[in-house]
C-alpha positions in Angstrom: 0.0 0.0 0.0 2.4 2.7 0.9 4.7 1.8 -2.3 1.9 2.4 -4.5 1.0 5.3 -2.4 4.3 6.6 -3.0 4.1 5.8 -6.7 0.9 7.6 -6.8 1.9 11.0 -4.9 5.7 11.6 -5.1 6.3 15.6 -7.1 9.8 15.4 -6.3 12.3 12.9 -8.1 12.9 10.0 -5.8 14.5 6.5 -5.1 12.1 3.8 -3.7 14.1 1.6 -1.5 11.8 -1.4 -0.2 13.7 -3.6 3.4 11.5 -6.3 4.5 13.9 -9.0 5.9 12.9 -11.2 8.3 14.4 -9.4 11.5 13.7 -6.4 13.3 12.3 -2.9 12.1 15.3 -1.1 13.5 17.3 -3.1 11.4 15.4 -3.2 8.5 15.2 0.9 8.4 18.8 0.9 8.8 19.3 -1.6 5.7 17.7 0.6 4.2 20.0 3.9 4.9 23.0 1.6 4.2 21.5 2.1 0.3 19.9 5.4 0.5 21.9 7.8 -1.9 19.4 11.4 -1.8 20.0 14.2 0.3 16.5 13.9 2.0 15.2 10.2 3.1 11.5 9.6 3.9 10.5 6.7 6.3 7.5 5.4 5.9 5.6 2.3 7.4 3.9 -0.1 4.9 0.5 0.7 5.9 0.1 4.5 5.2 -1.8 6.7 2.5 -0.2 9.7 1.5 -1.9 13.1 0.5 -0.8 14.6 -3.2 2.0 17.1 -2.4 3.4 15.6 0.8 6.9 14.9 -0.1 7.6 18.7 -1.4 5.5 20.1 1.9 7.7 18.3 3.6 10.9 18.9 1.9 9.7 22.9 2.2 10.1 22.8 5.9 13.4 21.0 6.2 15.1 23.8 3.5 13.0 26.5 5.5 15.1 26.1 8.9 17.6 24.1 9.6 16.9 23.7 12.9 14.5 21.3 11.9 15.6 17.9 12.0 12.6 15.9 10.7 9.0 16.9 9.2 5.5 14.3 10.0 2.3 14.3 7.9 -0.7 14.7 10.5 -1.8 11.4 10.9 -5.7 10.0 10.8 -7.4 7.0 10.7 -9.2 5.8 7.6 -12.5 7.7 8.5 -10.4 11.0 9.1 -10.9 10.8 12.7 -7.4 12.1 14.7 -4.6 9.2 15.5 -3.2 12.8 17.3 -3.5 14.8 20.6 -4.2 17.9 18.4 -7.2 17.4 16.2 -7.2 20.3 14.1 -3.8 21.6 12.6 -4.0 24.7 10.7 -2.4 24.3 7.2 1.0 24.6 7.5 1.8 25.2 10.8 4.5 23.2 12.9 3.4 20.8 15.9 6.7 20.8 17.8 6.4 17.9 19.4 8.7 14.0 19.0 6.8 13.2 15.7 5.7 9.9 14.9 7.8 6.9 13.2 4.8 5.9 10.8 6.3 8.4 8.0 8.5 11.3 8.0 10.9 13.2 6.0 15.1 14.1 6.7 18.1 15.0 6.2 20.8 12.3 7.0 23.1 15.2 6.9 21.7 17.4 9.0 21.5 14.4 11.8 24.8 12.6 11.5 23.5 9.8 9.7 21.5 9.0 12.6 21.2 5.0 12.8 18.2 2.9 15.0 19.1 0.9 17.6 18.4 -2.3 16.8 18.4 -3.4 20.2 14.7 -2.8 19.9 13.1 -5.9 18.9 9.8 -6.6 16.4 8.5 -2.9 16.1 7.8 -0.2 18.6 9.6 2.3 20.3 12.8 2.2 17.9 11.2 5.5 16.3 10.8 7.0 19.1 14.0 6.4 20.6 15.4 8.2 17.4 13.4 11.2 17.4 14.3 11.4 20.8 17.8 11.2 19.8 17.3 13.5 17.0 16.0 16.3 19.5 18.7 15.8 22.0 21.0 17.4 19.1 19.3 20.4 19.8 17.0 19.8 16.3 13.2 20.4 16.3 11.0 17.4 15.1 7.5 18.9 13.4 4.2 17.8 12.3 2.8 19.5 9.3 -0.6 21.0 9.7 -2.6 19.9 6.2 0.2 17.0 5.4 -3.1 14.2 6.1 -1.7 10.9 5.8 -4.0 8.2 6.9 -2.5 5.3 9.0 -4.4 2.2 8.6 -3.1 0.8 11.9 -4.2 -2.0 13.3 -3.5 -2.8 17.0 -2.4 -6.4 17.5 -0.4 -8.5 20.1 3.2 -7.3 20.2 4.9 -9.8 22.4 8.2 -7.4 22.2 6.3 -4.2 23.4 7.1 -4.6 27.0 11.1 -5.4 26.7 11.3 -2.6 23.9 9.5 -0.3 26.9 11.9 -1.2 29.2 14.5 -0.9 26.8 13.8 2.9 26.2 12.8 3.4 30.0 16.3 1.6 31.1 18.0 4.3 28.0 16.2 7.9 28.9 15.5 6.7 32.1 11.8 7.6 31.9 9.3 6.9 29.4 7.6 10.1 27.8 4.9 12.3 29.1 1.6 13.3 27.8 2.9 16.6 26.3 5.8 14.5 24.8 3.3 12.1 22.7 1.8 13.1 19.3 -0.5 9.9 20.3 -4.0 10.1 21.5 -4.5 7.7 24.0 -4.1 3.9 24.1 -7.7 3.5 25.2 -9.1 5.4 22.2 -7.1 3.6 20.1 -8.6 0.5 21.3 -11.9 1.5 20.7 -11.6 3.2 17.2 -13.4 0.8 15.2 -13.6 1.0 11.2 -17.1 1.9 9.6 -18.8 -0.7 8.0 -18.4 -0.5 4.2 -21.4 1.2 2.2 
């Protein structure tokens, strides 16, 4: 889906790389960077729609300040319901808050070639330990009000969730606070439930 997405929506020149090996998503995203030859890489989770436009919106904020170290779509559920804490984002203004891992835009460069730790195992919490990392430099990490990218997420048993949580507790020694999250809640995840097809 988010190939094709890409396909569909990309107005800048770009080169799709696709790492799906068998072994953990920290490792896979870095797989990937090993091969990635632009000046700006976008990471992007396989089950995301993108808007038209998103890769040069973007690509606008990085070249607009570079203080910013990487640049989110807002992201909504299918029905356009918020997957955020801020519902409404005017168009293009800058949530400055740790963005989430589902798809963003960078600049290698401008964060040192930046690796994940692929101590994190499965999936989760290897994104945010790298935003986290990217705003300890001192950068700003931004969601882009009117950048809509729809994450068809579906919550599932993650038997590595808890060690990956301890892992980044055990790292920052904490684990984030409300006004650190772009997430609404866990509970209204849970109970987000897609409408029935017409």
């Amino acid at each position: 889906r988010a190939i094709w997405s890409v396909q569909q929506t990309a107005d800048m020149p770009y080169e799709l790389l696709v790492s799906c090996a068998p072994q953990c998503v920290a490792a896979n995203r870095n797989a990937g960077l090993q091969r990635a030859t632009q000046d700006l890489v976008a990471m992007l989770d396989d089950d995301v729609l993108l808007p038209a436009c998103w890769m040069s919106r973007l690509a606008a904020v990085l070249a607009a300040s570079a203080a910013v170290g990487a640049a989110s779509g807002h992201l909504v559920f299918p029905d356009g319901s918020p997957q955020t804490r801020r519902e409404r984002l005017a168009d293009g203004a800058l949530w400055d808050v740790p963005i989430p891992g589902t798809g963003f835009l960078y600049s290698p460069a401008r964060v040192d070639d930046q690796r994940f730790d692929e101590r994190y195992q499965g999936s989760q919490w290897e994104d945010t330990d790298w935003i986290w990392r990217v705003r300890a430099r001192g950068l700003r990490t931004v969601v882009v009000g009117g950048v809509r990218v729809v994450h068809d997420h579906q919550l599932r048993e993650n038997k590595w969730l808890q060690e990956n949580m301890g892992h980044f507790q055990e790292t920052w020694g904490r684990l984030p606070r409300e006004d650190e999250s772009h997430s609404i809640p866990l509970e209204s995840w849970r109970s987000w439930v897609a409408p029935p097809l017409p």
